[in-house]
Structure formats: structure tokens, C-alpha cells
N, C-alpha and C positions, 0 to 999 in steps of 0.2 A: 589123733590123726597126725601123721608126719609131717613137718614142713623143712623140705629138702634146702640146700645151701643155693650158692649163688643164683639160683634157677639158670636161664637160658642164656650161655654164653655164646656168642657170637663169632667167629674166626675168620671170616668173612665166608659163611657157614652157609649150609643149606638142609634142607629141609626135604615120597608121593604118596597115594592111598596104598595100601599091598595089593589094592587092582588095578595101579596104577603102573604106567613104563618106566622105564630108563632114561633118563636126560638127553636130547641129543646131542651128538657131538660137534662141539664149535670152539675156535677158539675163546681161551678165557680171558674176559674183562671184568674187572668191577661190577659193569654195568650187568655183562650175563649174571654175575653172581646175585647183583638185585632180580633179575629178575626170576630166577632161579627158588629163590626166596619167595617170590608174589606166586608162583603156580606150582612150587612142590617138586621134589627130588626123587625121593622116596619110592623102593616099588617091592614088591613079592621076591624076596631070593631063595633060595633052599640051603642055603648055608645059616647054621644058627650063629649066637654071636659070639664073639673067640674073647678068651677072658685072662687079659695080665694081671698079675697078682704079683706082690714086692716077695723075693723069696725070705721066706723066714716067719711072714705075717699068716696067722691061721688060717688054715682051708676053711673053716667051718663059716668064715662069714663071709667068702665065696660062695658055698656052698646057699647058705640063707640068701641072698643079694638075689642067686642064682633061680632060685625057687621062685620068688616074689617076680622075676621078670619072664620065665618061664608060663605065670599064672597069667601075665600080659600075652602075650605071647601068645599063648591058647586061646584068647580071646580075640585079641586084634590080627591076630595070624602072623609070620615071621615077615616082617619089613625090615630091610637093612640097607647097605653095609654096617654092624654093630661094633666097634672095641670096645669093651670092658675094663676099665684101670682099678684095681681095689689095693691099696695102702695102707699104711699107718703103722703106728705106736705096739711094739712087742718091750714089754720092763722098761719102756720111756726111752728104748731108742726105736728110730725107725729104720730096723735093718742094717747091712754092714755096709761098707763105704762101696765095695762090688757088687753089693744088690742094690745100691741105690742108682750105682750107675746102669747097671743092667738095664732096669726098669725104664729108665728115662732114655737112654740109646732104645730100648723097643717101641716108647711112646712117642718120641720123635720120626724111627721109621721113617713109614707110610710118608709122613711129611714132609722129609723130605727128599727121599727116592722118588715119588711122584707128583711132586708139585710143579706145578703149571711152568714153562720156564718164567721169571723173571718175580716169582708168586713166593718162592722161598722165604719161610720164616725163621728166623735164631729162634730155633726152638730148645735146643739143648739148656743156652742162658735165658731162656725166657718161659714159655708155658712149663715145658718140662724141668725144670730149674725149681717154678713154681710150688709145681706138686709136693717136692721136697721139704720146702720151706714151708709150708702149710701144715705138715703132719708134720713136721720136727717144732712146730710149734703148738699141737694141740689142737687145730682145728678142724671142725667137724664138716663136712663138704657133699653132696649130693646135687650132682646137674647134669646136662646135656651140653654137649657142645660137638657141632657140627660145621667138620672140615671140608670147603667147599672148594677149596683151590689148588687141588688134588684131582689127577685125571679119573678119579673116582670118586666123588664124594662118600664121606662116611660119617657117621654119629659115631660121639662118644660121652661114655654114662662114668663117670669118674666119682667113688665112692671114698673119700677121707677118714684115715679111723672112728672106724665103723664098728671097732670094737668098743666105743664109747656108747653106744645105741642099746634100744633092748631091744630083746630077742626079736619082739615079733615086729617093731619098727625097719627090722634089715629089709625082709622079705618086702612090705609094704614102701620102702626108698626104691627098690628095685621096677614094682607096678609105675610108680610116678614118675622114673625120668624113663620108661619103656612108651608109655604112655605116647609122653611125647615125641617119641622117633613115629610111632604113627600119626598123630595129629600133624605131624609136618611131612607126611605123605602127599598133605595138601598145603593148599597158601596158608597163610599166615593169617593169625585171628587177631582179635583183640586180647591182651595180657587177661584180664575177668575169664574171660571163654577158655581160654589155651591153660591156664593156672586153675581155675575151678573146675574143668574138667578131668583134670591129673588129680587133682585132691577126690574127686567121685569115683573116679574109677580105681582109687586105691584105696577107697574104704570101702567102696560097695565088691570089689573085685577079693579086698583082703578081708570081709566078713564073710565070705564064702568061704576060706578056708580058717577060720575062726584066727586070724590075727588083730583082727579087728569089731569093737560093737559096732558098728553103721548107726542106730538111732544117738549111743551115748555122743560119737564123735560129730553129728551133724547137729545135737545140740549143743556143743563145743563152739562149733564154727557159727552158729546164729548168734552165740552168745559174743563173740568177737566180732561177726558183721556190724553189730548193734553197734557196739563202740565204733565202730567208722564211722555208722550214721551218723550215730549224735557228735562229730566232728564235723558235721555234712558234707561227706563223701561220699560219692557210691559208685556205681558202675560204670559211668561215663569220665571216671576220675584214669581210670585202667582202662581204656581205648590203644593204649600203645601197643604196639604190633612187635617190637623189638628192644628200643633204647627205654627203661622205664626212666618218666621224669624225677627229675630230684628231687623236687617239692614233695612226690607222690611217696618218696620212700618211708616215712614214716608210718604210710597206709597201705604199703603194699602188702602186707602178710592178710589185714582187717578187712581190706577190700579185693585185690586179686584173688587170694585165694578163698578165704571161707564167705563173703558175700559171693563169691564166685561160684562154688559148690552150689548154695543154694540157687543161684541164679541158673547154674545149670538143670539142678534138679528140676525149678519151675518149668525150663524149657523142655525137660525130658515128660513131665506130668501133661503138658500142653497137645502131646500128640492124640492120636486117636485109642490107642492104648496102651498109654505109660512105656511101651515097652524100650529099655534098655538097647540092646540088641536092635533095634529098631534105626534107632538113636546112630548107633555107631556108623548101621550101614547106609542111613539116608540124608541124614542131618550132612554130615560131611562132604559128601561130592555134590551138595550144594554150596559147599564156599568154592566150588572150583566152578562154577558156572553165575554165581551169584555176588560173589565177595562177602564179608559175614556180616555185617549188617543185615543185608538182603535177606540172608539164609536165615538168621537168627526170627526176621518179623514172619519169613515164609514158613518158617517150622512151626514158630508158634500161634499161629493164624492174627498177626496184627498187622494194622497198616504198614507202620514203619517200624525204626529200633527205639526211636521215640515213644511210641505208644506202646512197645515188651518195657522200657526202664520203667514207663511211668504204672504199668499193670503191676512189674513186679515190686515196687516202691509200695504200693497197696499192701501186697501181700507180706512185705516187712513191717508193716504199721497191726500185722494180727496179731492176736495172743499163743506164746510160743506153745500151746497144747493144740490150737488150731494149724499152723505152720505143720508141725509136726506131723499129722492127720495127712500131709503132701505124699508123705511116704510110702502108705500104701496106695496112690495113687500109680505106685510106679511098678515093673517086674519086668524080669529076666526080658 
């Protein structure tokens, strides 16, 4: 099961359902930008998402990156505005000193042709600078990051040599930060829900086109929950909706994502029938009317979020062949 780079970066970013509108228009503050953040951005476009690639660096893992968010895509429906950035390492260099700047003159754009007046960021020496410096160092990168201070907001899905990855991990990096441009269709979750959700729907999304086992990888991620446990951690640890705490970094891979997954999955098994597709269309526009605690104990028929932590804390104390047995509780 993939686990993407920096996850969710923030730009002073935003984030609707694809059945959701357009943002209205106001002038931009900070403040709109929170709130912008608390009730979802995001909505149905018909334009798919437009994809910069470093010239020089192979089409093919475009091409896979491509596929993987395409398979999202099909599923959660086209939610945008989308940019696509895919980079990296061709024989250890990244690209020629004119396709470096290329790249980075297009990824700054948007930013700052359209940015709010007085909102302008050094983007040339700063994020886009970044990018540079990351791949000419070797490092491997998959996240979301969503520009809010912009008379348009947009997502962007920034992949870092990528030719370091295997095959069927491209595809499956593509599902997980696609993932997320629709989960921020709506407000903002808890890191557990928004993170363990993006890991389910890229292994249960990328074993449908056989990039992935679903049962081996979900016994992956119980086997890594456990060690949070026995750290005593769990899903109250990842409540952060944005900023993850420092202390918690040690535990964010053991608890956001793979107790997350399962914690997903308990919530998806919880319905009336298992079903996925269910999950996507109902679960959700309950955080927009509920906030997700609320949604989370409504979805899963318990009092509060206290009484899903303490049900699912249960079902992490069974034996992983019983756990398992969750799985076909669950379908399309």
C-alpha cells in the first residue's frame, strides 16, 4: 500500500463535493480563506486535469500517475480545478537548466497572474524553487496542495521522481492525492478519516485494476496499526484537521494512515450494506451539515465519536483472522 510524501500541504489552500458549487465571490481574507477551508471549495467541472511534466523526464510515468487518477476520477466523478506537476531524475540529472526553468515559470503561473491583489507569493525562489531542489536531491514526493489565494482556487497533485516507485505504485500515488481533491469537495476531516480514507480507496480502487492485493495490503496496515497501539495511540491521537502535531509525527504513518484504513473500513462495514459507493455518496455531505465527528457517530449508528473510538478500540483487541472476516462485510 503506498504511502505518499508530505501528504497535505497547505498554501493558504482550499479545498466541494463534484455536487457541490463554486465559491462565492468575495473579497479575499485570510479569514475567507478559513473559512473556505471549514465548508469546501471544490465542485463538478468538465475540464479534466492538465498535466506539467519536466521536458526531458519520461511520458510513461505520466502516463501511469495518469491512469491511477483517471481510475479516481471515474469513481468520484471530475472535481477540480486539477494541475498536475510530474519531475525528477533522467541519468541523475533533473533535466536541462531551460527545462528546469520552464517548469517552474509554468508552476508559478497561475500564482501569480491570479492572485488576490496583495496575496502574491515568491513563488519562483520559494515553492517552485523547491520542486527543483527536491528532485536534484533524490527525493521521492506525492501530495496535494491546494491554492486558495488565487481568484480561482485550484489543487495541485505534485509527483517527485517517480521513477524511483514501482510500476504499479504510480498508478496507486495518483488514486491517493485524486482522492483528496474530492474529500475537500467538503470541510475538513479529522487527519485518521481524510488519510485512512485515501489509503482505502487506493487499494480497494487499485485492486480493482489489479495493482494492488486489498486483503494482503490491509493486513499490512493492521500490522502497523498495532504498533501505534502498543505505543498507546490511536485515533483520537490524529483529530487534526490541518497542522499535524509534532509529537504525533512519529505516529502519523501507524495511526493516520493504516489505523485509519481500518477505521475507515469499520465505518464503511457499519452501514446498512457494507456498501462502498454508498460510503462515498452519503457519508460525505454529512460533514457538510454535521461536521465529522457528528457524521462519523451518524454513519456508524453510535451515540457520539466517543462511543465509534471506543467500538472500534474493541475490534482492534480481535484476532487478525477475525478483523479480517470485516472485509467481506464490505462491496462495491
Amino acid at each position: 500500500m503506498t504511502r505518499p510524501g508530505p501528504w497535505l500541504w497547505i498554501t493558504l489552500l482550499t479545498l466541494v463535493s463534484c455536487q457541490g458549487g463554486p465559491a462565492s465571490r468575495e473579497p479575499f481574507t485570510w479569514e475567507t480563506g478559513e473559512e473556505l477551508l471549514r465548508r469546501g471549495i471544490f465542485h463538478a467541472i468538465k475540464t479534466p486535469p492538465e498535466y506539467i511534466v519536466l521536458e526531458g523526464y519520461p511520458l510513461e510515468y505520466r502516463d501511469a500517475i495518469a491512469s491511477g487518477i483517471d481510475t479516481a476520477r471515474d469513481f468520484f466523478g471530475n472535481c477540480g480545478p486539477v494541475r498536475v506537476y510530474i519531475l525528477g531524475q533522467t541519468n541523475g540529472e533533473v533535466g536541462t537548466a531551460s527545462a528546469r526553468q520552464e517548469f517552474v515559470d509554468e508552476y508559478c503561473r497561475l500564482r501569480l497572474e491570479n492572485a488576490h491583489p496583495g496575496y502574491e507569493d515568491d513563488c519562483l525562489d520559494g515553492p517552485g524553487k523547491r520542486l527543483i531542489d527536491v528532485a536534484s536531491s533524490g527525493g521521492q514526493e506525492a501530495y496535494l496542495s491546494i491554492v486558495i489565494f488565487t481568484e480561482t482556487p485550484y489543487a495541485e497533485l505534485t509527483f517527485i521522481n517517480a521513477n524511483d516507485w514501482g510500476v504499479n505504485d504510480l498508478p496507486i500515488r495518483g488514486i491517493h492525492e485524486y482522492t483528496h481533491v474530492f474529500q475537500h469537495v467538503y470541510p475538513e476531516a479529522a487527519g485518521w478519516l481524510t488519510e485512512g480514507g485515501a489509503v482505502f480507496f487506493e487499494a480497494w480502487l487499485g485492486s480493482q485494476n489489479g495493482w494492488v492485493d486489498f486483503p494482503q495490503a490491509m493486513r499490512r496496515s493492521m500490522s502497523n496499526a498495532q504498533e501505534g497501539r502498543a505505543a498507546g495511540r490511536g485515533l483520537n491521537d490524529m483529530e487534526y484537521v490541518r497542522d499535524l502535531p509534532e509529537e504525533m509525527v512519529p505516529y502519523h504513518r501507524n495511526i493516520a494512515y493504516d489505523m485509519g484504513v481500518w477505521a475507515v473500513t469499520f465505518l464503511i462495514s457499519c452501514s446498512r450494506d457494507g456498501s462502498i459507493e454508498r460510503f462515498r455518496d452519503e457519508f460525505y455531505p454529512l460533514l457538510r451539515e454535521n461536521g465529522w465527528q457528528q457524521a462519523v457517530a451518524l454513519y456508524a449508528g453510535t451515540e457520539d465519536i466517543a462511543e465509534f473510538y471506543s467500538t472500534f478500540e474493541r475490534f482492534l483487541g480481535q484476532p487478525l483472522e477475525s478483523q479480517m472476516k470485516l472485509l467481506e462485510k464490505i462491496k462495491r
